[in-house]
C-alpha positions as CSV (number, residue, x, y, z in Angstrom):
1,X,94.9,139.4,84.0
2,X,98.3,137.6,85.1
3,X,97.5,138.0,88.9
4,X,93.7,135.9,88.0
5,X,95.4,133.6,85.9
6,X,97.5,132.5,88.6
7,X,95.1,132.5,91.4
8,X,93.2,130.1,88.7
9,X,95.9,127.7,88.8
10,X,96.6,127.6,92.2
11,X,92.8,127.2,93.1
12,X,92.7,123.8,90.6
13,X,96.2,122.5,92.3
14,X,95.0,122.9,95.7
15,X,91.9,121.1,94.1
16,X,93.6,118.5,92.7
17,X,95.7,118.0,95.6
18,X,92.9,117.6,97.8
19,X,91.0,114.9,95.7
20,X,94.5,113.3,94.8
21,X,95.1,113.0,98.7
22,X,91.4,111.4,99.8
23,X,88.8,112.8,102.2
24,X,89.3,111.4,106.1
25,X,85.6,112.1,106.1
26,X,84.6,110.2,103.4
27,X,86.9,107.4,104.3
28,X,84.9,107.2,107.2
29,X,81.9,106.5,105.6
30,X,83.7,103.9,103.3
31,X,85.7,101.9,106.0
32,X,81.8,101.7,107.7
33,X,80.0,100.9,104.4
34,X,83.0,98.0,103.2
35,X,82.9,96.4,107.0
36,X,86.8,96.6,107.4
37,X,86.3,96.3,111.2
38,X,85.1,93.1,110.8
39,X,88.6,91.5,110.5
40,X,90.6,94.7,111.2
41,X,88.9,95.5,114.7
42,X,87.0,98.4,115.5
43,X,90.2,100.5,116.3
44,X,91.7,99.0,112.5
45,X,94.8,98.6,115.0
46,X,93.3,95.3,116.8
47,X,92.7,92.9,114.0
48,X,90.5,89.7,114.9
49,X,93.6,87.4,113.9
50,X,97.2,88.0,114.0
51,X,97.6,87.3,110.8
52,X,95.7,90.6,109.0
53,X,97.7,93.9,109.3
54,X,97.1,96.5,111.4
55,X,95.6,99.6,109.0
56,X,95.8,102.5,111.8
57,X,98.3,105.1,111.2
58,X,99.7,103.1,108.0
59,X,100.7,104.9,105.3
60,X,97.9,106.2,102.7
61,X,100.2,104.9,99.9
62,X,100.9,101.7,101.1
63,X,97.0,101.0,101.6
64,X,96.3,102.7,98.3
65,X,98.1,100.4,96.4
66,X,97.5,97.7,98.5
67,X,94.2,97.9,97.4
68,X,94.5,98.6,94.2
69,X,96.7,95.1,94.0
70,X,93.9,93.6,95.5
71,X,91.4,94.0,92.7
72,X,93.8,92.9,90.0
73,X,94.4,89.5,91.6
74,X,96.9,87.1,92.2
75,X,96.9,85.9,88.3
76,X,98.7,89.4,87.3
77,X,102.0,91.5,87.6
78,X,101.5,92.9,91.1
79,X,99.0,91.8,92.0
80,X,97.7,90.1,95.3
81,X,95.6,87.1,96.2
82,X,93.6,86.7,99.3
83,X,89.5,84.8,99.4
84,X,88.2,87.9,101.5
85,X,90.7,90.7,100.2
86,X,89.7,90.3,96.6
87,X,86.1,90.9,96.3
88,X,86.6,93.2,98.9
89,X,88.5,95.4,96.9
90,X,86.3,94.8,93.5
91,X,83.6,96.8,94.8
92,X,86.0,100.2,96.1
93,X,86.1,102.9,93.4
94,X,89.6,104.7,93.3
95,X,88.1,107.3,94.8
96,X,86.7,105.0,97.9
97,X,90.5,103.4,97.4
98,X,91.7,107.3,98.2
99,X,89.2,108.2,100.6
100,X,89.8,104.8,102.7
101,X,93.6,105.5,103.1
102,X,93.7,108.7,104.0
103,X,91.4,108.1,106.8
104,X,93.1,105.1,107.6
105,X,96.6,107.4,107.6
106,X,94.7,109.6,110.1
107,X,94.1,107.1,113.1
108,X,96.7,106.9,115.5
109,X,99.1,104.1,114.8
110,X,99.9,101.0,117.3
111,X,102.5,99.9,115.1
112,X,105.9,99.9,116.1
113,X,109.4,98.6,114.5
114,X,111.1,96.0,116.1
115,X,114.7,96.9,117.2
C-alpha cells in the first residue's frame, strides 16, 4: 500500500513538473501560430530591428513573465507596454505562455555578455 502510494505521488510530480515546465513541441506550434518570426526572425536570434530582443536560448522564466507582463499592460504594477507586444500576448493562454518559453529556452542562443 505504502510502496503504490508513493509511486502515486511521484507519478503526479513528474506530471506537474512537466506541464509546469512547457512542451518544446507545443511551443513550436505556438511560436508558428502567434507569428513571432515576424519581428524576431526566423532563427528568434535575428530580429528584423535591433531594437526587439533576441528570444533564442533566453531563459523560459524571463519570457514567461515577460509575457505574462505583457497582457497586463503598461497601466498596472509590472506590467509592460508595447503597440505590437500587447495584443500579442492577449490572445496566449498560460499554457501557450509555458509552451512558448520552453521552446524558446531550447534554441541555441546568440546571445552573449559584454565584457
Amino acid at each position: 500500500m505504502k510502496k503504490t502510494m508513493l509511486m502515486a505521488t511521484l507519478l503526479s510530480l513528474t506530471s506537474f513538473a512537466a506541464v509546469a515546465g512547457g512542451d518544446i513541441e507545443a511551443g513550436k506550434v505556438a511560436v508558428k501560430k502567434f507569428d513571432c518570426a515576424s519581428c524576431h526572425g526566423d532563427n528568434y536570434s535575428t530580429p528584423k530591428d535591433p531594437s526587439y530582443p533576441k528570444l533564442a536560448g533566453q531563459h523560459a522564466d524571463y519570457i514567461a513573465q515577460a509575457l505574462k507582463a505583457y497582457q497586463r499592460g503598461g497601466d498596472v504594477a509590472n506590467g509592460r507596454a508595447n503597440a505590437t507586444m500587447g495584443p500579442k500576448a492577449k490572445e496566449l493562454s498560460n499554457t501557450d505562455i509555458q509552451n512558448i518559453a520552453a521552446y524558446l529556452h531550447s534554441l541555441p542562443s546568440e546571445l552573449v555578455l559584454k565584457k
